[in-house]
C-alpha positions as CSV (number, residue, x, y, z in Angstrom):
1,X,31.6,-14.7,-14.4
2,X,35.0,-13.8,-12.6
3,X,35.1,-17.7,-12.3
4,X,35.7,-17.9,-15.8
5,X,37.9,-15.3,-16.6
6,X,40.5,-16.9,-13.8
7,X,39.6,-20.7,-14.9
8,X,39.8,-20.3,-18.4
9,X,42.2,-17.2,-19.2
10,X,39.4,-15.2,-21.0
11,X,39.2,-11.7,-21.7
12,X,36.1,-10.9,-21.3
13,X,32.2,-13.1,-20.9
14,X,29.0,-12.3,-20.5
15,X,25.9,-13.3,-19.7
16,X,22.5,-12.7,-21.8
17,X,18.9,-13.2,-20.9
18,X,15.6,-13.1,-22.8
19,X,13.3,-9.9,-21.7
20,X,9.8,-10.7,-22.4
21,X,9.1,-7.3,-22.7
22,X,11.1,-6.1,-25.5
23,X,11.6,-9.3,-27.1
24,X,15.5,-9.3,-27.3
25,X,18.2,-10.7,-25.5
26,X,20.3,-8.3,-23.1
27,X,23.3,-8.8,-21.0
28,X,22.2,-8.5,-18.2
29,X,26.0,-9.5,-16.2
30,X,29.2,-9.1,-17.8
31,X,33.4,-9.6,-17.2
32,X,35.5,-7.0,-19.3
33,X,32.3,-4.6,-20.4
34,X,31.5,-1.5,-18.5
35,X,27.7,-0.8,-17.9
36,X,27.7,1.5,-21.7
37,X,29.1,-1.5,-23.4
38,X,26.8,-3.6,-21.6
39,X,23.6,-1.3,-22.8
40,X,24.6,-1.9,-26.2
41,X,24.4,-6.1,-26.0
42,X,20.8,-6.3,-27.0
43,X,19.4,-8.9,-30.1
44,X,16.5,-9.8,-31.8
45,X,15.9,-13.9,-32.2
46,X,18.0,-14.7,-34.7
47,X,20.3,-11.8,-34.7
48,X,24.4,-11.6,-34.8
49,X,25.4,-14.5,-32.5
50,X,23.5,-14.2,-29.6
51,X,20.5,-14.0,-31.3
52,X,21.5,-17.3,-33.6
53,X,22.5,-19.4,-30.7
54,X,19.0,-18.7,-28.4
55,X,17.0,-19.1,-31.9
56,X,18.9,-22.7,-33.0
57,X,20.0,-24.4,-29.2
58,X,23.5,-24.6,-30.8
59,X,26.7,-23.2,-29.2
60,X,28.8,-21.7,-32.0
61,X,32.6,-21.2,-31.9
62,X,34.0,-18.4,-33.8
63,X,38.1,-18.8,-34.4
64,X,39.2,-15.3,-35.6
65,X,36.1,-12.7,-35.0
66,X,37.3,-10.7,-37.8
67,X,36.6,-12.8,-40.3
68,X,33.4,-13.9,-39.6
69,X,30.4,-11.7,-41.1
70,X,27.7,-12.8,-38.6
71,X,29.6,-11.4,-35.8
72,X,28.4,-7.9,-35.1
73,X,30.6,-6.3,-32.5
74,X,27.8,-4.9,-31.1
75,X,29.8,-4.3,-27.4
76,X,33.1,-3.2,-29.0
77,X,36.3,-5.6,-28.6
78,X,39.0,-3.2,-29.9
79,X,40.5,-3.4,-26.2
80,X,40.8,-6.5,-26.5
81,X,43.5,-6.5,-28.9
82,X,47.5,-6.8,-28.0
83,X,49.5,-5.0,-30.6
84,X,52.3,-7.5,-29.5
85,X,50.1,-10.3,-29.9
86,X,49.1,-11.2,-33.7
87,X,46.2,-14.2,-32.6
88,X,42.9,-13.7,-33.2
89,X,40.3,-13.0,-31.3
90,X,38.1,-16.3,-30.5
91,X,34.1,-16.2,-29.6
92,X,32.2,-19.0,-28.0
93,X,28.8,-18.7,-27.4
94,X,26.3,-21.4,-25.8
95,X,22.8,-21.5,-24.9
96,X,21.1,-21.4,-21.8
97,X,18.0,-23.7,-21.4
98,X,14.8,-22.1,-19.4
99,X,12.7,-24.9,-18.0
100,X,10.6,-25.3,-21.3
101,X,12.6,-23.2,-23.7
102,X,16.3,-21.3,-24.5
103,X,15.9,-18.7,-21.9
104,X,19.9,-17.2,-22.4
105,X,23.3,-17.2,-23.2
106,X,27.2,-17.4,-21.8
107,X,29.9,-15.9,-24.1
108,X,33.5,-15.3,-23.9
109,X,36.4,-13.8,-25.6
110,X,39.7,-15.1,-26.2
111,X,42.9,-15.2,-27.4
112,X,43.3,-17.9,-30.4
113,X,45.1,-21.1,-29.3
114,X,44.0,-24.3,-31.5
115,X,40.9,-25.2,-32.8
116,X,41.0,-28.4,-29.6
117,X,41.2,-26.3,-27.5
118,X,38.2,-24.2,-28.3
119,X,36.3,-27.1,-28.7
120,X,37.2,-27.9,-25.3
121,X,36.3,-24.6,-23.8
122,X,32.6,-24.8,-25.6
123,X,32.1,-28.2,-23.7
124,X,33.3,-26.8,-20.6
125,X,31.2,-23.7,-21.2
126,X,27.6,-26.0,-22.1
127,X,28.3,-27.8,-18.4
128,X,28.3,-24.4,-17.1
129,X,25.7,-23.2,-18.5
130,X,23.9,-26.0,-17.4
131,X,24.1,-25.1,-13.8
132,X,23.4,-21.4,-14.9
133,X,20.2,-22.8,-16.0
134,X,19.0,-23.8,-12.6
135,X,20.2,-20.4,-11.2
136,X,18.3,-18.5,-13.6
137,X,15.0,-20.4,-13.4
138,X,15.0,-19.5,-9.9
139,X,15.6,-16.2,-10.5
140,X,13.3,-15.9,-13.3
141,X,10.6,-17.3,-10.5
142,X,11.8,-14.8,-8.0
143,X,11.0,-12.0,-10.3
144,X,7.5,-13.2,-11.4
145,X,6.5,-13.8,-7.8
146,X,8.0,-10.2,-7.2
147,X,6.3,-8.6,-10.6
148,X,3.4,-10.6,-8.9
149,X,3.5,-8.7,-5.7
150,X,4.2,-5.3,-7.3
151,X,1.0,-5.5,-9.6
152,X,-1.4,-6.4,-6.4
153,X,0.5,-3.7,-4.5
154,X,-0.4,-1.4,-7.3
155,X,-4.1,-2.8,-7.8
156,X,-4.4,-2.5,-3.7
157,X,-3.4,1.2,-3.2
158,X,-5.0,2.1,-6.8
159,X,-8.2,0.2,-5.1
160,X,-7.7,2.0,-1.7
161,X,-7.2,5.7,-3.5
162,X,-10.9,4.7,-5.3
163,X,-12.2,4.0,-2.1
164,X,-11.4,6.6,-0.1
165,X,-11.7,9.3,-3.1
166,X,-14.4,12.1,-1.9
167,X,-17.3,11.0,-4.2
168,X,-17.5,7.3,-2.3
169,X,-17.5,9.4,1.1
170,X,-20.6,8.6,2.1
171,X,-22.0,12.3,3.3
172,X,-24.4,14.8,1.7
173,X,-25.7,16.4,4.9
174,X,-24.5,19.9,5.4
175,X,-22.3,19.0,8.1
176,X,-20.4,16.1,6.3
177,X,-20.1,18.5,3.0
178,X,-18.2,21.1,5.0
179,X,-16.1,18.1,6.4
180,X,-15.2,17.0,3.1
181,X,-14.8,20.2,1.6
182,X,-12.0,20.8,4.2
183,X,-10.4,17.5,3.4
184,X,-9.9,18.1,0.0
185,X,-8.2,21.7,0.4
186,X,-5.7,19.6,3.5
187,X,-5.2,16.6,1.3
188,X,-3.1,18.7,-1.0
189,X,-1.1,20.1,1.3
190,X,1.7,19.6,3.7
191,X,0.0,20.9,7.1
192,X,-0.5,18.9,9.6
193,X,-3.9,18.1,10.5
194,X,-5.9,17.9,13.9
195,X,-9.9,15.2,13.5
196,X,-11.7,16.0,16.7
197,X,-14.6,14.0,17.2
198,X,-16.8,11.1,19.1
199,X,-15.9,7.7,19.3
200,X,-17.7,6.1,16.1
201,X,-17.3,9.2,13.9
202,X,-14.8,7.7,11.0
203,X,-12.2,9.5,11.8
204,X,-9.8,6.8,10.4
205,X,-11.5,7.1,7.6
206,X,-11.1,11.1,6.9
207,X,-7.3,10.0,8.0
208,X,-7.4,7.7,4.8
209,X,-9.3,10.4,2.8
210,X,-6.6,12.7,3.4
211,X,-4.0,10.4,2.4
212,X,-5.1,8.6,0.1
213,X,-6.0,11.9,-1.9
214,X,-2.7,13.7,-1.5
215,X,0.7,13.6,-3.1
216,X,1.7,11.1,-1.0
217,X,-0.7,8.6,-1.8
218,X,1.7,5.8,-3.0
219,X,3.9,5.8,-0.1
220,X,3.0,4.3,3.5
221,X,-0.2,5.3,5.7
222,X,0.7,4.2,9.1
223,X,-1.7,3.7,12.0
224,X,-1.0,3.6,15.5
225,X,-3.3,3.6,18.6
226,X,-1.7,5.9,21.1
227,X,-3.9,4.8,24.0
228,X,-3.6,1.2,23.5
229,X,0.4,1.1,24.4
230,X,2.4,2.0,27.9
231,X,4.5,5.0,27.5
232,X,7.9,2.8,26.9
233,X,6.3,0.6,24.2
234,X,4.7,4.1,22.6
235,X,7.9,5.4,22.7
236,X,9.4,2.3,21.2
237,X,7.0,1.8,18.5
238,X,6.9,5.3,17.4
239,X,10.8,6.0,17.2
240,X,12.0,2.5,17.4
241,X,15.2,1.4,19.4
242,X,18.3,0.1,19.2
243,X,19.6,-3.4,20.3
244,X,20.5,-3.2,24.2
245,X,18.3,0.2,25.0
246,X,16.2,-1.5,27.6
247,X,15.2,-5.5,29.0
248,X,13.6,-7.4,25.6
249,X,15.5,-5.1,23.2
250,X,17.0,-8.3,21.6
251,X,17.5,-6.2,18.1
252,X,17.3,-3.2,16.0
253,X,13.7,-1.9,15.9
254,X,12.4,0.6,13.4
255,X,9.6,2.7,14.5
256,X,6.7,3.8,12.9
257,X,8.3,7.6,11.8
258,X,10.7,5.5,10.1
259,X,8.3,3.3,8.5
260,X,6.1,6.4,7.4
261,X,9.1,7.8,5.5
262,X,7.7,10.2,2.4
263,X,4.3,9.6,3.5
264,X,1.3,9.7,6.6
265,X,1.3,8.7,10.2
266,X,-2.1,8.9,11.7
267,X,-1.7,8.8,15.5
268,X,-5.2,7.8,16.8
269,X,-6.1,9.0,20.3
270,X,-3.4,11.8,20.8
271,X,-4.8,13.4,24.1
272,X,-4.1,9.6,26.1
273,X,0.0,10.5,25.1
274,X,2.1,10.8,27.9
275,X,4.1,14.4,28.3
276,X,7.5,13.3,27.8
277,X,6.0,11.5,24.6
278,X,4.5,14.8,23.6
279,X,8.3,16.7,24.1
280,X,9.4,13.9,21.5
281,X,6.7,14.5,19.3
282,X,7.0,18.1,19.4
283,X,10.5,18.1,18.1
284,X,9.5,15.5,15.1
285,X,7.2,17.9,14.4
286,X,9.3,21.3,14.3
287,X,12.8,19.5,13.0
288,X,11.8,16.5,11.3
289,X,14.3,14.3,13.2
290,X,14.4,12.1,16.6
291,X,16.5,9.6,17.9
292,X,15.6,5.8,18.3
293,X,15.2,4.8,21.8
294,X,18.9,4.0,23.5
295,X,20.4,5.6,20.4
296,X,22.3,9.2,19.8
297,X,22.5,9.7,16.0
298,X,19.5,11.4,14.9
299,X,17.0,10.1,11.9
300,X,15.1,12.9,9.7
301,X,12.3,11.8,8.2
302,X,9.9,13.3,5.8
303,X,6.4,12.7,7.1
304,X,3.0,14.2,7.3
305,X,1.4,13.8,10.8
306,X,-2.7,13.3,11.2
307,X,-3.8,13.7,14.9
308,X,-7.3,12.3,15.9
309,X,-8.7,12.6,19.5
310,X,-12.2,12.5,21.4
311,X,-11.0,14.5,24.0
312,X,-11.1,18.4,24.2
313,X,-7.8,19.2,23.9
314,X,-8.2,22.9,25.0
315,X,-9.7,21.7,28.3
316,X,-6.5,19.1,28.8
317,X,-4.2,22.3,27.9
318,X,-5.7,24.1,30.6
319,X,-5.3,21.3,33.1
320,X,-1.5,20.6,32.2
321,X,-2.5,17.1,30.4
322,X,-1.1,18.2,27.2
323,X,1.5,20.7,26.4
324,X,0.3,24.1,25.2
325,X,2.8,24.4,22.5
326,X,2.4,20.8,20.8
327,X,-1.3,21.7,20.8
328,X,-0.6,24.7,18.6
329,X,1.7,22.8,15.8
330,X,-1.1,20.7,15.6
331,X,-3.7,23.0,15.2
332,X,-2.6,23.9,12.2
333,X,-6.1,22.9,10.3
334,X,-8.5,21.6,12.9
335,X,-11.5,19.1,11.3
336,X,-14.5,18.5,13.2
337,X,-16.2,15.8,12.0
338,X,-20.2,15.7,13.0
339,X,-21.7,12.6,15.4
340,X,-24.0,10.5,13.7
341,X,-27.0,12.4,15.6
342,X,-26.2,15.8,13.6
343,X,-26.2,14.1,9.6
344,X,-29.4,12.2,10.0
345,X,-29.5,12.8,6.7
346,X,-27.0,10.7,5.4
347,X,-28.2,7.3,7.8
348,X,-30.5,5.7,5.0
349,X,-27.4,5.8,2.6
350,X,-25.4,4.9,5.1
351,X,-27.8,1.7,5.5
352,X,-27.6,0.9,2.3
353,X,-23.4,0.8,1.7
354,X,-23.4,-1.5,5.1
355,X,-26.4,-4.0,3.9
356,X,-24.8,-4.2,0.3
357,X,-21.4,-4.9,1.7
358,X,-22.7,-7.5,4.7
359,X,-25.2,-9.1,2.1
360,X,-22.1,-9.9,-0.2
361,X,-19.6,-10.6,2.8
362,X,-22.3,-13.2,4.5
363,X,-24.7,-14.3,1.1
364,X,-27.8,-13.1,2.5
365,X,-30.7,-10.9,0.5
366,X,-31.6,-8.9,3.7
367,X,-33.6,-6.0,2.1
368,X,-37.1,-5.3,2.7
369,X,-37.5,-2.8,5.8
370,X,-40.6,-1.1,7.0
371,X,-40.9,2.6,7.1
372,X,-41.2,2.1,11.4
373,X,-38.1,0.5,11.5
374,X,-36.3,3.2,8.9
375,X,-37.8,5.6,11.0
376,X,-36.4,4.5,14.3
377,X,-32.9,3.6,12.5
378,X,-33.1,7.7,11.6
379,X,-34.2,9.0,15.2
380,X,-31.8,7.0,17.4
381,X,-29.7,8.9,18.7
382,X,-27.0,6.5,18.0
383,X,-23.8,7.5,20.3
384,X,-21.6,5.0,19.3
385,X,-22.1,7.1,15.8
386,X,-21.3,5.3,12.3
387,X,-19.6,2.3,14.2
388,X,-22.5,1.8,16.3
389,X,-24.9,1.8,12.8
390,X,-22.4,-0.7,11.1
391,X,-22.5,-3.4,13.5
392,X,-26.1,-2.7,13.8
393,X,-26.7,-3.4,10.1
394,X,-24.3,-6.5,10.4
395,X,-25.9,-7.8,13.3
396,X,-29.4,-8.1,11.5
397,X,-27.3,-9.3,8.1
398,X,-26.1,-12.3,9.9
399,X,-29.4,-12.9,11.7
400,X,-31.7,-12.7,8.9
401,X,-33.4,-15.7,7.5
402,X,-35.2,-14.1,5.0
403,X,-35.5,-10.3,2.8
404,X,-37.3,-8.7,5.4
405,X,-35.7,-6.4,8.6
406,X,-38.2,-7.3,10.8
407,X,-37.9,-5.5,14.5
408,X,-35.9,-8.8,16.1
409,X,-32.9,-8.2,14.4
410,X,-32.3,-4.8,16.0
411,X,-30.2,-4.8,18.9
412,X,-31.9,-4.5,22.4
413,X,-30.9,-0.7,22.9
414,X,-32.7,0.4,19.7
415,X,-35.7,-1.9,20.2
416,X,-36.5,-0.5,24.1
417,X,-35.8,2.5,21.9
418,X,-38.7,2.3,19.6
419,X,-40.6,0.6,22.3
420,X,-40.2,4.0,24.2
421,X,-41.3,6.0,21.0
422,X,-44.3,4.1,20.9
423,X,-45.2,4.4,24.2
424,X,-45.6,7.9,24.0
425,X,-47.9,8.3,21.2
426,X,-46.1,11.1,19.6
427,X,-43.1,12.2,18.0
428,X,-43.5,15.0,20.8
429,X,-41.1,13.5,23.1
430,X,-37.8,13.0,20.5
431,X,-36.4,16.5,19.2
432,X,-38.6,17.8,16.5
433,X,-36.2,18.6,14.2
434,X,-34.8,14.3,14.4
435,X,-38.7,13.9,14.0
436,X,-38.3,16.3,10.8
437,X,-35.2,15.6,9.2
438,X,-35.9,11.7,9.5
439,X,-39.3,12.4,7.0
440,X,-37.5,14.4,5.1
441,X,-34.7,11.1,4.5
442,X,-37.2,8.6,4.2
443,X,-38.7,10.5,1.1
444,X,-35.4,11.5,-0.7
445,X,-34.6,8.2,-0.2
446,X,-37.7,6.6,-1.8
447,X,-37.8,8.6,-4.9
448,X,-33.5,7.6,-5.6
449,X,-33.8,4.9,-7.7
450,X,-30.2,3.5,-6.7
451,X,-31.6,2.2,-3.6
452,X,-30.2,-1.1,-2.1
453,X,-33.2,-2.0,0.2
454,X,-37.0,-1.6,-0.4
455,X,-38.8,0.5,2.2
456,X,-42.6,-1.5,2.9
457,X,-45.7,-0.5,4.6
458,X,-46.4,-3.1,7.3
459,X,-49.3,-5.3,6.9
């Protein structure tokens, strides 16, 4: 646009563009208008000028803009008149073509010469918008591959809140009802929250829960795994560095703190961090700042921290594995989540989620399973917890040749399992109250009519 204010001695030009959503062109980049002016350049098809020129695919060139009705001023040009200058005010406007269709428009303003001229300045103004043309297909693409991406980021994170809201939280036992009754009293809040609990538990997925069901739900959930990482590339990864802070540091880095900004990091496995990590992490905590690694200026950031560990962090206190006083500013609400072994309870629903997902994921119909095979799903003592059940389930998905869970797809563990169990007669060697609670599923769970799999009595 400032192109054609130097080239061709205008006083002022803009550029319109047809918005789908509220069919009417808009200027949407202008020479000579301030943004106000600019707000005020909108037109129905057909309307003043603008809206002729898109609506016909003719350019139109106005002499004196005072004297012609259809000009509506819409923008204001009283600035552009010289008190010392008696000329009119000329207009040219031309179309823009989209790939199919009129898509926009280029205008200009100015000063009255000869009628050749003007004609010669509409030509020159139709090759240039020409090569507008291409410009503005491209970016017309741009923005539907972007509109695109915004609507499946939307669908995705309205998709993930649904998932991870407290009724699809599988967990009606007592223990998993107190679990999620504490969730939903954290998620609301700012504290920082502590998950202790086994290998296997889902304590990624209370992490999500808490998220996902909080005020800062649309902004970023990061994960991080801190036993997976040496101390320098933890260090690096959380806080990031600067180009030149240490061999490999080729560029800028930003670190996960950074990346969580106005919403959760969920740092997995926090008893494995090293103590000068935890000194770090300490002062994130209490000043909502740190430095990148190599760097002096400090970054605040505004995030919620969500601490999960299988390790008894009192006992690591004690030994002078973790610092005493990081321990305590992430106490602030401590969430025990239960092992597998103490919700019996909620392993036939549990069953039923994983063969409905696997069944789709795989296009098997695995669902007939015998009340021996239930029952010894219900009394293993599963220590590998939820985890241990899912790949279980997916195990005999992917093995299955027909409806029925017969006793080969279980995995060798839980066969020599039930191999023991029957070897002994009784239910006198399990723990009684297993033996009990795992009757007491198997009937709730035949009389609920929403059941994925059909529980048979071997022949």
């Amino acid at each position: 646009m400032n192109v054609l204010v130097d080239q061709m001695g205008i006083k002022q030009a803009s550029l319109t563009l047809w918005d789908d959503v509220t069919e009417q062109m808009r200027i949407i980049a202008a020479v000579g208008l301030s943004p106000e002016e600019m707000a005020k350049g909108r037109y129905a098809l057909g309307e003043g000028i603008t809206g002729q020129v898109i609506k016909s695919g003719e350019p139109r060139i106005i002499a004196d803009i005072s004297q012609d009705q259809d000009f509506l001023n819409r923008t204001g040009r009283e600035h552009l008149i010289d008190e010392n200058d008696k000329r009119p005010i000329s207009y040219i406007c031309v179309p823009v073509k989209g790939e199919t269709a009129y898509t926009g428009t280029i205008s200009i303003d100015k000063t009255y010469t000869d009628e050749l001229t003007l004609a010669a300045d509409a030509r020159l103004l139709t090759i240039i918008a020409g090569s507008f043309a291409q410009t503005i297909r491209l970016h017309q693409i741009v923005k539907v591959e972007k509109d695109q991406l915004i609507e499946q980021n939307e669908r995705l994170r309205d998709n993930l809140g649904k998932r991870y809201h407290f009724d699809n939280i599988i967990g009606s036992s007592p223990a998993m009802e107190e679990v999620l009754g504490i969730v939903s009293q954290v998620a609301t809040s700012r504290a920082t929250a502590l998950l202790l609990g086994e290998t296997g538990v889902g304590k990624e997925m209370i992490a999500k829960a808490i998220h996902y069901n909080s005020p800062r739900k649309d902004k970023p959930l990061i994960r991080i795994n801190c036993g997976a990482l040496s101390p320098q590339l933890l260090e690096s990864e959380l806080f990031g560095h600067v180009k030149g802070a240490f061999t490999g540091a080729v560029k800028d880095k930003t670190g996960r703190f950074e990346a969580a900004d106005g919403g959760s990091i969920f740092l997995d496995e926090i008893g494995t961090m090293d103590p000068q990590l935890q000194v770090k992490l300490l002062r994130v905590l209490q000043e909502r700042e740190f430095e990148r690694v190599g760097d002096h200026h400090s970054v605040k950031v505004d995030v919620r921290v969500i601490a999960a560990t299988n390790l008894d962090l009192e006992e690591a206190v004690h030994s002078g594995d973790f610092r005493e006083d990081l321990y305590y500013r992430l106490n602030v609400v401590t969430i025990n989540i239960p092992p597998l072994r103490n919700r019996r309870e909620d392993i036939p629903r549990l069953i039923d989620f994983f063969l409905d997902r696997f069944n789709k994921e795989n296009s098997r119909n695995l669902r007939r399973m015998s009340r021996e095979i239930l029952n010894t799903l219900l009394r293993y003592p599963w220590p590998g917890n939820v985890r241990e059940l899912e790949n279980c389930i997916e195990r005999a998905v992917v093995l299955s040749s027909s409806d029925e869970f017969t006793d080969d797809l279980l995995p060798l563990q839980i066969r020599m399992f039930a191999q023991q169990v029957r070897g002994t007669g009784s239910s006198e060697s399990l723990e009684t109250t297993a033996g009990r609670l795992a009757e007491q599923a198997i009937r709730e769970y035949e009389m609920n009519e929403g059941q994925i799999y059909e529980i048979v009595v071997n022949q």
